[in-house]
C-alpha positions in Angstrom: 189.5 -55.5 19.6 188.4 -54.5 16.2 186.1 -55.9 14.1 187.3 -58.4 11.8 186.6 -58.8 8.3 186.6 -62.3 6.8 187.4 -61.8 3.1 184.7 -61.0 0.9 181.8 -61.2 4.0 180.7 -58.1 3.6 180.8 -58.2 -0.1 177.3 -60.2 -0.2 174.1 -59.6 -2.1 170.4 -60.7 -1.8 171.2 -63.4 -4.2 173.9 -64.6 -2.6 171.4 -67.0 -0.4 170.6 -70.3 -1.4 166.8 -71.7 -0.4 166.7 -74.3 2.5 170.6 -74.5 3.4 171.6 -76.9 5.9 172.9 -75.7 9.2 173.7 -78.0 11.8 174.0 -76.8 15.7 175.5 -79.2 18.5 174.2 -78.3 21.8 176.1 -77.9 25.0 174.4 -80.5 26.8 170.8 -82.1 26.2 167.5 -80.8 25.4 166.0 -78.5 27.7 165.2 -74.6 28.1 169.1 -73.5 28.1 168.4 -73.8 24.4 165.1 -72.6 23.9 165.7 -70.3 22.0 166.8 -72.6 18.8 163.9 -74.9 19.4 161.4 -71.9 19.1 163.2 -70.4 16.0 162.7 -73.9 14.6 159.3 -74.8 15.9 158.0 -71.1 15.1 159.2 -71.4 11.4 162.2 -68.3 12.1 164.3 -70.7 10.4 162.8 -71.8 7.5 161.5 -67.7 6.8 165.6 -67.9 6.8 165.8 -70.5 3.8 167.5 -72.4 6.6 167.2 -76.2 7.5 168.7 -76.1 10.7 169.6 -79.5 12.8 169.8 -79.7 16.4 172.1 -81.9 17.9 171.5 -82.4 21.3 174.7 -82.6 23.5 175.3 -85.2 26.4 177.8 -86.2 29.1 180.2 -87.7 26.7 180.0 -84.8 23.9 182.4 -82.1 24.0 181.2 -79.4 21.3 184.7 -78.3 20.3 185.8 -81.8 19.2 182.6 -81.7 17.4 183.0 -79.0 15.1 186.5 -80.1 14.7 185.4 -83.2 13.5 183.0 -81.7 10.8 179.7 -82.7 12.8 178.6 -79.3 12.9 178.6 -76.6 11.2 178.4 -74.2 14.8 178.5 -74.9 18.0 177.0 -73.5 22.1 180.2 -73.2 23.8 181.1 -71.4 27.0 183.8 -68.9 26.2 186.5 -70.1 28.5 186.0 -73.3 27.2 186.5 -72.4 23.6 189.4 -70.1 24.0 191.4 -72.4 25.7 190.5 -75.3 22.7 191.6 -71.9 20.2 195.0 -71.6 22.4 195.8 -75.4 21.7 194.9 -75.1 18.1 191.2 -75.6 17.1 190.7 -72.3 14.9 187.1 -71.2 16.8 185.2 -67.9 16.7 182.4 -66.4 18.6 180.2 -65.1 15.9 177.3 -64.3 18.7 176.3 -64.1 22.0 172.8 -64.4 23.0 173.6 -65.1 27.1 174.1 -61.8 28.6 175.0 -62.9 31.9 176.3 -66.2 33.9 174.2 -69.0 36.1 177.6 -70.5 37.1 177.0 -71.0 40.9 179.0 -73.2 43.6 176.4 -74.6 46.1 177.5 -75.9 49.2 176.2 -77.1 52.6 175.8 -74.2 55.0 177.2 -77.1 58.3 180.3 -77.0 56.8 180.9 -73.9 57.9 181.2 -71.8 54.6 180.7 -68.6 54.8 182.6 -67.1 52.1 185.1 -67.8 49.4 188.3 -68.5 51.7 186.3 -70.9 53.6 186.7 -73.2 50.3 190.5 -73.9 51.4 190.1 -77.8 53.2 186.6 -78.8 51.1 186.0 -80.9 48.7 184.3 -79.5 45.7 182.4 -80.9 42.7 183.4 -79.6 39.2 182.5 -80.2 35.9 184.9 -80.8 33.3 185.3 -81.3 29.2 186.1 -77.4 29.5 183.6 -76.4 32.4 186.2 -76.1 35.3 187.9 -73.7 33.5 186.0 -71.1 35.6 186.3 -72.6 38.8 190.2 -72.8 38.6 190.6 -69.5 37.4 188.6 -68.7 40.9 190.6 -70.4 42.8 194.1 -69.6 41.4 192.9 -65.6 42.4 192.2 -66.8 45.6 195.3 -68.5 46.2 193.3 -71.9 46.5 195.6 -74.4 45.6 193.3 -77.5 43.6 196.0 -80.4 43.7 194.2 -81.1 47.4 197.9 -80.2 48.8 197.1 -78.7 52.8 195.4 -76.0 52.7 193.8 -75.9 49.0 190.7 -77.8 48.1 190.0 -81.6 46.4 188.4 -81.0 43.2 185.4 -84.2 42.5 185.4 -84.5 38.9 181.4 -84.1 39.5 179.2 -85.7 36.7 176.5 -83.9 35.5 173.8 -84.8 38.7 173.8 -83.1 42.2 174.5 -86.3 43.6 177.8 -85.5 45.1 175.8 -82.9 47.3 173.2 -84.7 48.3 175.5 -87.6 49.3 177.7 -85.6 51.5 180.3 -86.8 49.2 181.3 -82.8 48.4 180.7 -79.5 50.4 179.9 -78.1 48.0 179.1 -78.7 44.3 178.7 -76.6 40.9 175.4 -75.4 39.5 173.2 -73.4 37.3 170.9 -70.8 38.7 168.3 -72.6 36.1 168.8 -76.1 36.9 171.2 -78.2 39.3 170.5 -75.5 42.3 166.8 -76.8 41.6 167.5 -79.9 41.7 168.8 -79.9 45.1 166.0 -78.3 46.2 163.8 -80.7 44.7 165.0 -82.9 46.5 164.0 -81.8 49.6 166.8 -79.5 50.2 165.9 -75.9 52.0 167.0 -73.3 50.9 168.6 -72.4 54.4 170.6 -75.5 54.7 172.5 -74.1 51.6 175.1 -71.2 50.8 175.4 -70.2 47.3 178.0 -68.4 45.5 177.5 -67.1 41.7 180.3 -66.3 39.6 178.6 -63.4 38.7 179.3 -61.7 42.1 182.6 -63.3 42.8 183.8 -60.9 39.7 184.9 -63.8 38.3 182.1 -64.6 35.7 183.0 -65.6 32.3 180.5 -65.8 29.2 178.5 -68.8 28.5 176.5 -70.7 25.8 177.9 -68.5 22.6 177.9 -69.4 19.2 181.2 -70.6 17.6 182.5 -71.6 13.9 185.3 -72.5 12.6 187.7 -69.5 11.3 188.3 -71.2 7.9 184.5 -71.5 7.5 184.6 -67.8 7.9 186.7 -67.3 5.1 183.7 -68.4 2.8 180.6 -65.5 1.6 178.0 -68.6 1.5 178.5 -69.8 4.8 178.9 -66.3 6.4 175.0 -65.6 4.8 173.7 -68.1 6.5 175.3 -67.9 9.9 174.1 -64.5 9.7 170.5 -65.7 8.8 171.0 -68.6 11.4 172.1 -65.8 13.9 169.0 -63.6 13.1 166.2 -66.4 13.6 168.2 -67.5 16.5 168.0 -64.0 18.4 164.4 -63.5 16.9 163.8 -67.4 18.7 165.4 -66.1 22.2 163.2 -62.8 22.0 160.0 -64.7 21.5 161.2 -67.4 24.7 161.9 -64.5 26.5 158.1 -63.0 26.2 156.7 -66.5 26.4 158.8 -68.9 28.8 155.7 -71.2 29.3 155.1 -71.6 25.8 158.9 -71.7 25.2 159.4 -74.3 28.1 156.5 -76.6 26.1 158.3 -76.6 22.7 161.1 -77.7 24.3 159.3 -80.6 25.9 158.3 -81.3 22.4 162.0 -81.6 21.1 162.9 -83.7 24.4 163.0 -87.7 22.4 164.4 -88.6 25.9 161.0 -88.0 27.7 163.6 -87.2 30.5 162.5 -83.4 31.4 159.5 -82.2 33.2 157.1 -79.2 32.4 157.5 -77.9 36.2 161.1 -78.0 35.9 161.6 -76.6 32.2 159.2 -73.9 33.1 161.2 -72.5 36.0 164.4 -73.1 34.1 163.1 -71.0 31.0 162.3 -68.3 33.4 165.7 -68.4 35.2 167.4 -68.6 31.3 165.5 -65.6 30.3 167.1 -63.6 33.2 170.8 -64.5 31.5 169.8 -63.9 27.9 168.0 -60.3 28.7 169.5 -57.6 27.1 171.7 -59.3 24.9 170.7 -58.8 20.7 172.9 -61.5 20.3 176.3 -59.0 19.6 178.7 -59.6 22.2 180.0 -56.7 23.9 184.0 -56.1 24.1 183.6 -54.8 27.2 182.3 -58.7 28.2 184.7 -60.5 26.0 187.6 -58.6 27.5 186.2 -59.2 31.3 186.3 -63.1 30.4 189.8 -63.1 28.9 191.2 -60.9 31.9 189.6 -63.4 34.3 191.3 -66.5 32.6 194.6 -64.9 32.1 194.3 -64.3 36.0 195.6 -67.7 37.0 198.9 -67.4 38.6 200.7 -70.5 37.7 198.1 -72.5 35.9 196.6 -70.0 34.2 193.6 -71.3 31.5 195.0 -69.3 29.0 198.2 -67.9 28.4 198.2 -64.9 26.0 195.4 -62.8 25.0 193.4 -64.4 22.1 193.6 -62.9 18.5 191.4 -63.6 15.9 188.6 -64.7 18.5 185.5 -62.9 17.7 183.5 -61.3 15.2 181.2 -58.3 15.2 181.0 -59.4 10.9 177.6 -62.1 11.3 176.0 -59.8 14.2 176.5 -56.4 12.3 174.7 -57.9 9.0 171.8 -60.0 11.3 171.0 -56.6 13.4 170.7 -54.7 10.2 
């Protein structure tokens, strides 16, 4: 796909940026080390070397990011891409202007005594997925496989898993979703061995799709003054993930700092910001077509139900990215 061009973007001059401009980012989900990277660029001052002002909003159980944005409460939101594309399909107008996560942490965990062994083995279980646009993955999966998820014979009964392991560790799914950086740790702390588990990541089921990208609103685009300061927001952002990267146990402390819930431990965001830096490494923050295209041919892959139903236009932009990496 080529590189789109959003009016006058390019068109933009030193002047052009105004001091301390507001910028507000709704998070995924809630404070922890998935989002290090922001919380350094803010903590570090990246953001206000920008002339930026930037707001993090944390996310939560009940918070989809897409609605967000839509509504105005942001002005760019951390959205995995399957989710976004398929709320740009039914008419939310969103763009990935960057792409800090290289790689995915999407991982179904499931109890090695049910007899799992491999993907077929699914067909008969019961498995926990997340929703408000996180199952998009997991039924792509399955519709490849020929998995039926209605629980019909022979396909599998989908939990509508909150966002706990509890389901696991219940027995009240064979198998449940994770992250390589947190829920999979979770079990384990627990009291959960490692043995007693099989894992599958998306990642080597060739079924991966992008996470955690940064998405505006196309209209937004349209305007010179908002496109300077994503791209500023987008360069203290990347210059935030680099310094995470190099520093996780420093990274994983700010993030403690932001945490108002008091919920997170330092043992556990340490280990996840080591685990995140493994997803965001070699990424500049540019996605790569190459990835973009793998993640739309995986979603249009869905037999019957599939999460998308034409290949996106107008999705992403190289515009912020080539003026940030400048």
């Amino acid at each position: 796909m080529k590189n789109m061009v959003f009016g006058a973007a390019f068109a933009l001059t030193a002047g052009a940026a105004q001091a301390a401009d507001d910028v507000t980012l709704q998070l995924q989900w809630v404070t922890q080390a998935q989002f290090a990277g922001y919380y350094v660029a803010l903590d570090k001052g990246f953001y206000g070397e920008e002339d930026l002002n930037v707001t993090i909003n944390p996310g939560g159980p009940d918070i989809a990011p897409p609605q967000v944005l839509a509504g105005g409460g942001a002005d760019v939101m951390l959205n995995w891409m399957p989710s976004a594309l398929a709320a740009r399909e039914k008419g939310l107008p969103v763009v990935n202007i960057a792409q800090p996560f290289k790689s995915s942490g999407l991982m179904l965990t499931c109890w090695k005594d049910t007899g799992i062994t491999e993907p077929a083995d699914l067909a008969g279980k019961t498995i926990g997925v997340w929703f408000f646009g996180n199952e998009y993955p997991f039924l792509s999966w399955m519709s490849q496989l020929g998995i039926a998820t209605d629980g019909s014979d022979g396909g599998v009964t989908v939990l509508k898993q909150g966002f706990n392991v509890d389901p696991l560790l219940q027995k009240q799914a064979d198998c449940i979703s994770t992250m390589t950086y947190n829920e999979y740790w979770q079990v384990i702390d627990a009291g959960v061995s490692p043995d007693d588990l099989v894992t599958f990541k998306y990642e080597d089921q060739g079924v991966a799709t992008l996470e955690d990208g940064i998405w505006a609103l196309e209209e937004n685009l349209e305007d010179p003054a908002f496109v300077d300061k994503m791209v500023r927001f987008v360069r203290a952002s990347m210059k935030g993930w680099k310094y995470a990267e190099e520093n996780p146990d420093e990274a994983a402390e700010i993030v403690l700092e932001n945490d108002e819930t008091g919920a997170q431990t330092e043992e556990h965001q340490k280990r996840m910001m080591g685990e995140v830096a493994k997803l965001t490494a070699g990424s500049n923050g540019a996605l790569e077509e190459a990835d973009y295209q793998r993640t739309v041919d995986t979603l249009l892959a869905g037999g019957s139900d599939p999460v998308i139903t034409a290949a996106p236009e107008g999705a992403w932009t190289s515009a912020i990215t080539d003026l940030a990496l400048q």
